[in-house]
C-alpha positions as CSV (number, residue, x, y, z in Angstrom):
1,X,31.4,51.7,68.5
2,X,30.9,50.7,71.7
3,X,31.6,47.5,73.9
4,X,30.3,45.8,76.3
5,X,30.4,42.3,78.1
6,X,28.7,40.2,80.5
7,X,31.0,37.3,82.9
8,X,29.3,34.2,83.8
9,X,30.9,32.3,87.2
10,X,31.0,28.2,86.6
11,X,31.2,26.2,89.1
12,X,33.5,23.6,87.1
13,X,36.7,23.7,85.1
14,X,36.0,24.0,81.5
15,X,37.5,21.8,79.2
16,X,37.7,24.3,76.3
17,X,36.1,28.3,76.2
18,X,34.0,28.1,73.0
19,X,33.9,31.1,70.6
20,X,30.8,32.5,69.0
21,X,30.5,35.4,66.7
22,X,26.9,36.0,66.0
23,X,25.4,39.0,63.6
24,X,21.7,38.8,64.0
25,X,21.6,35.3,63.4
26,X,19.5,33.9,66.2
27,X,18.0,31.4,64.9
28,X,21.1,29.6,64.1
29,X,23.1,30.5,67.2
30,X,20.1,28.8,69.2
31,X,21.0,25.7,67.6
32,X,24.9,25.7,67.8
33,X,24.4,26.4,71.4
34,X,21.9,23.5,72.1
35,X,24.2,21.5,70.0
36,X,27.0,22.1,72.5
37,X,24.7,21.5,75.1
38,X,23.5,18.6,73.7
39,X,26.3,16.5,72.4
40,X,29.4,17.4,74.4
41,X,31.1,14.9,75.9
42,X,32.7,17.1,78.6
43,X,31.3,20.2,79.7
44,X,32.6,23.7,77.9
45,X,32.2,28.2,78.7
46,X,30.1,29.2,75.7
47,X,31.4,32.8,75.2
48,X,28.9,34.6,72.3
49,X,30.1,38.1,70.5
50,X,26.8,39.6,69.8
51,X,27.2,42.3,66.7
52,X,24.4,44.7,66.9
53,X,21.8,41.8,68.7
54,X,18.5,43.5,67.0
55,X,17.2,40.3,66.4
56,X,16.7,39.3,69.9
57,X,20.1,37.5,70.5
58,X,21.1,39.8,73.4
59,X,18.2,39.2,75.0
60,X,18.3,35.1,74.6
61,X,21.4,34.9,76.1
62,X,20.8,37.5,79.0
63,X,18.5,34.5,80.0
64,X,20.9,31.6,79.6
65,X,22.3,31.0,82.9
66,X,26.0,29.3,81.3
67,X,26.5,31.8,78.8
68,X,29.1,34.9,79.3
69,X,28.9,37.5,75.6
70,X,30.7,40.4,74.6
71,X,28.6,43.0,72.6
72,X,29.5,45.7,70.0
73,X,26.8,47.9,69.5
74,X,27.6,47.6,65.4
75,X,28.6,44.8,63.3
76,X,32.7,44.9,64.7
77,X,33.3,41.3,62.1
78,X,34.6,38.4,63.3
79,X,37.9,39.5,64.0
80,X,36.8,41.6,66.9
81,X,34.4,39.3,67.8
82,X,36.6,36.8,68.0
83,X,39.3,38.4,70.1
84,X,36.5,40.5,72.4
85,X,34.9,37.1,73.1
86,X,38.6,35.3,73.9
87,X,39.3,37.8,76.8
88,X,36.7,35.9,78.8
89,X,38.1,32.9,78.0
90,X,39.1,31.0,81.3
91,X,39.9,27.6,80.0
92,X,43.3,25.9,78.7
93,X,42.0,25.9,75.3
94,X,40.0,27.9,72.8
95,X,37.5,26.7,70.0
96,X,36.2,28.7,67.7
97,X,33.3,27.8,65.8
98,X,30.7,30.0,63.4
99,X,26.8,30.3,64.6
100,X,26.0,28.4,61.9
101,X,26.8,25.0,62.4
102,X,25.2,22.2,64.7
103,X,28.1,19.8,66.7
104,X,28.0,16.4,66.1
105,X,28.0,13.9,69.4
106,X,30.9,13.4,70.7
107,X,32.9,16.1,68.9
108,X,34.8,17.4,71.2
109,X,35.9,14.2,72.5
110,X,37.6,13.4,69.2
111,X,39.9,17.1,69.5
112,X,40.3,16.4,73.0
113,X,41.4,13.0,72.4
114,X,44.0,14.3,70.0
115,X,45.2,16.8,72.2
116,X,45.9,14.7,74.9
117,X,48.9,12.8,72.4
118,X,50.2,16.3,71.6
119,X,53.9,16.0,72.5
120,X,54.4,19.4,72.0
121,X,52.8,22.8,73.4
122,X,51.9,24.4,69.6
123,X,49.5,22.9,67.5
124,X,46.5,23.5,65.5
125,X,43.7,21.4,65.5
126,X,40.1,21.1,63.8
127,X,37.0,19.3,63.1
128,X,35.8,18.4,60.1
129,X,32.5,20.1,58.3
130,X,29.3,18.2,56.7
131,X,28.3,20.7,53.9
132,X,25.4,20.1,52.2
133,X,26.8,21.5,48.6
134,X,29.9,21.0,47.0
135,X,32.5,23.5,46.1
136,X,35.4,21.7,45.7
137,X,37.0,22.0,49.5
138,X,38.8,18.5,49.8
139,X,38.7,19.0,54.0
140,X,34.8,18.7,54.1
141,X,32.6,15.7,53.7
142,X,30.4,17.6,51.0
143,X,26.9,17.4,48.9
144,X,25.1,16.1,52.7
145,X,22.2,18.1,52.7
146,X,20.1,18.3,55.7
147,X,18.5,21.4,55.7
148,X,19.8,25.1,55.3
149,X,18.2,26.7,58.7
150,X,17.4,24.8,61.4
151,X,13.9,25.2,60.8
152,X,14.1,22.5,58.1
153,X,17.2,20.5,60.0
154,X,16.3,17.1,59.5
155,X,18.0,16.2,63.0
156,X,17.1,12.3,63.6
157,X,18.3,11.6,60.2
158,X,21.3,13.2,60.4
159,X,22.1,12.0,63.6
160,X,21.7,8.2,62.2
161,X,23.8,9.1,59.3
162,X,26.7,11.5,60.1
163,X,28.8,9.2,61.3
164,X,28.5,6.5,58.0
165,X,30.9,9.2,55.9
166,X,34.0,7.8,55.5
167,X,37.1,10.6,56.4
168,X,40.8,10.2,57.2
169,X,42.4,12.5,59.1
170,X,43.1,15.5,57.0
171,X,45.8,17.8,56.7
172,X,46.6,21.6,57.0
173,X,43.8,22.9,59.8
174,X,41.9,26.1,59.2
175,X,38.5,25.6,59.3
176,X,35.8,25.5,62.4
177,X,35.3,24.1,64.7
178,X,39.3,24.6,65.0
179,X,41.3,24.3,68.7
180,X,44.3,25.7,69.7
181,X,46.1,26.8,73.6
182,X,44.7,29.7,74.5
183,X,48.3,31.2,75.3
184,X,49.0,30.5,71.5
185,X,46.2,33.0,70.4
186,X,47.0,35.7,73.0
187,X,50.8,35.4,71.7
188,X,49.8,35.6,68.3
189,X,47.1,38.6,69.0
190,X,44.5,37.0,68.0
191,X,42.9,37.7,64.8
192,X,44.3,40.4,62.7
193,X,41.4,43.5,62.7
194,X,42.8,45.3,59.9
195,X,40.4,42.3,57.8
196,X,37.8,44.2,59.2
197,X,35.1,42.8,58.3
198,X,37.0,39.3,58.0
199,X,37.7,38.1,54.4
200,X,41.1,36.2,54.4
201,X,41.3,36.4,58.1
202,X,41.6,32.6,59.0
203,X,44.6,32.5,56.2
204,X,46.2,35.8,57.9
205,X,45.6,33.8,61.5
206,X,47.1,30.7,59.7
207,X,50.2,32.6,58.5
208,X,50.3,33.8,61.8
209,X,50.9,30.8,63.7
210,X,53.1,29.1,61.0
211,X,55.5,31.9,61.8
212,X,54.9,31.6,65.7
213,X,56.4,28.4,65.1
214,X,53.2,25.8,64.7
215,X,53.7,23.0,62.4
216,X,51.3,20.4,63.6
217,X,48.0,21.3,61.7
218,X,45.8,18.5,61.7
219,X,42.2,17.9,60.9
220,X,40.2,15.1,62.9
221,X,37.9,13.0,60.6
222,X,35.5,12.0,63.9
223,X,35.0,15.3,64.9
224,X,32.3,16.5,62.8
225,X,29.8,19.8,62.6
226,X,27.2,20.2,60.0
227,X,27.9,23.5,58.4
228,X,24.3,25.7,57.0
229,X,26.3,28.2,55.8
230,X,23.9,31.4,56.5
231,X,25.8,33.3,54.2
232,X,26.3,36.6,56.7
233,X,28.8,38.0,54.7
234,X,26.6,38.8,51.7
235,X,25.0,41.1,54.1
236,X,28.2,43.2,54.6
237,X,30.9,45.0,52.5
238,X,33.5,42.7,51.7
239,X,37.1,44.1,52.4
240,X,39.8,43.1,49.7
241,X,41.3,40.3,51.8
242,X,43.4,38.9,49.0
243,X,45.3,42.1,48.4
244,X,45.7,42.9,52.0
245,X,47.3,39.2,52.3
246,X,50.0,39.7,49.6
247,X,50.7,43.1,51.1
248,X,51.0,41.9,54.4
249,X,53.0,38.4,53.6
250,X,54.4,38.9,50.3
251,X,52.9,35.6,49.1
252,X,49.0,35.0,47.9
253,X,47.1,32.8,50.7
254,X,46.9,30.3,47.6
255,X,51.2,29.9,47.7
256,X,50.3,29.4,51.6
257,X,48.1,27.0,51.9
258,X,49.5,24.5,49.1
259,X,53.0,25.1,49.7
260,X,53.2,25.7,53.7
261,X,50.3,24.3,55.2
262,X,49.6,21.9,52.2
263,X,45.8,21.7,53.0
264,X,43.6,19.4,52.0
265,X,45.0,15.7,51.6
266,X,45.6,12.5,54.2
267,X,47.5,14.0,57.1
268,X,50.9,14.3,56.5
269,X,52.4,14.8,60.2
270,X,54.5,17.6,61.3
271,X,55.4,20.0,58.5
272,X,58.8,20.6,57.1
273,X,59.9,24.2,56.4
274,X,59.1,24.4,52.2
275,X,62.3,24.7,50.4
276,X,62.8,27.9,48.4
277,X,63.6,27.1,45.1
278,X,63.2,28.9,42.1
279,X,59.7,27.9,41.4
280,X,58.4,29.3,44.9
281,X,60.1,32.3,44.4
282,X,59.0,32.9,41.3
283,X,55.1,32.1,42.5
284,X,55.8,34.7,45.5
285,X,57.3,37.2,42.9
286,X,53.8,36.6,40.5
287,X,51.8,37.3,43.5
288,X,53.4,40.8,44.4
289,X,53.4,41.4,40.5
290,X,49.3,40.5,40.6
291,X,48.8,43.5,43.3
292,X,51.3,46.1,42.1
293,X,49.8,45.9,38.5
294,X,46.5,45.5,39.8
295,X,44.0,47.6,37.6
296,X,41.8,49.5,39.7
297,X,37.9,49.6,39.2
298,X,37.0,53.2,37.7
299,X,34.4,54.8,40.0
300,X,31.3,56.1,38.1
301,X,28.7,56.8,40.5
């Protein structure tokens, strides 16, 4: 697989190096990027990944004059797109963001704004997603439906109604658009590429930074995306995330999130270390017992 990248020189200080992973999905990157453009409150490096780019989205951004990329030649998932895209990186801190989502005004003023009363140097930060479906995720203002590709975006009405959605700050951070320090993801090595192609990566990345030492993960209610959800990933084979987690941690991303990072409700603050009493244990011990009895599929092709 081969790699390649392009720099772009600014001639200002970033706030935050944005990014993008992007698998033949021009049409939607096109609008995440003239989202940025569009409602940013201060001004941002747009770093693309381009996997493969047959579509036309190497030659887009060759033409944009503020956009640096890294390329694979194949689809390299967002784990190496991710970290091939963060070595351009130049400002303080990274966002990361899918090429399917369109930035709300104002967004990054809202993470930024939070940032700024960050007493400590390790955090993790995110915006909150406008879905227009509902499956159950507590963090996202759900069942908004304006359009599914921006060809049908209804963009004036969602622009005069996004911002009516009541949402409190929400704990346990993990989805996009998420911020961090850009030395925490270099410490951390970025995202783990043995999820090739990227199932159960974010949780992995989570885990990651929990045992870095991060304990602040926060959600920002004003900081809003809408979220298309292109469904790339039906276009790929998946990798068996969940088994690789418990392998890896011992505990299912499940125990994680709702005894760790306890995701989902009205933010909580900075997170105690979960005692480990019998019940934990014995959830950690059901999850190993899940994989090692784990009845694999008979192959009959």
């Amino acid at each position: 697989m081969d790699f390649i990248y392009k720099k772009v020189t600014l001639d200002y200080s970033p706030v935050f190096s944005i990014l993008i992973p992007s698998w033949n999905n021009l049409d939607y990157l096109k609008c995440v990027v003239n989202s940025i453009r569009k409602n940013s409150y201060y001004k941002h490096q747009i770093i693309v990944h381009i996997n493969e780019g047959n579509d036309g989205s190497e030659e887009w951004v060759l033409a944009q004059e503020d956009i640096g990329y890294t390329k694979s030649s194949q689809n390299s998932g967002v784990c190496y797109g991710f970290n091939a895209a963060s070595h351009l990186a130049v400002a303080e801190y990274l966002v990361f963001i899918d090429d399917d989502m369109y930035l709300c005004p104002d967004w990054d003023f809202f993470l930024f704004e939070e940032i700024a009363n960050q007493k400590d140097d390790k955090w993790c930060i995110s915006g909150t997603m406008i879905e227009g479906f509902d499956k159950g995720n507590v963090c996202v203002i759900a069942d908004k439906n304006y359009g599914n590709h921006p060809s049908e975006f209804d963009e004036d009405k969602f622009l005069a109604e996004y911002a009516t959605y009541p949402k409190e700050d929400w704990n346990g951070s993990q989805w996009y658009p998420m911020v961090l320090p850009t030395f925490v993801y270099r410490a951390v090595g970025g995202l783990s590429i043995e999820f090739f192609p990227g199932m159960y990566s974010d949780p992995d990345f989570m885990i990651k930074l929990w045992h870095y030492g991060i304990r602040y993960y926060k959600g920002i209610g004003k900081s809003r995306v809408y979220h298309f959800a292109s469904r790339s990933t039906g276009r790929v084979k998946r990798n068996d995330g969940r088994t690789e987690f418990i392998l890896k941690w011992g505990l299912s991303s499940n125990t994680f999130f709702k005894n760790y990072l306890k995701i989902g409700p009205k933010f909580l603050g900075v997170l105690p270390n979960p005692e480990e009493n019998f019940m934990l244990k014995l959830k950690k011990k059901i999850d190993r017992w899940k994989v090692k009895f784990k009845t694999k599929p008979i192959d009959i092709s």
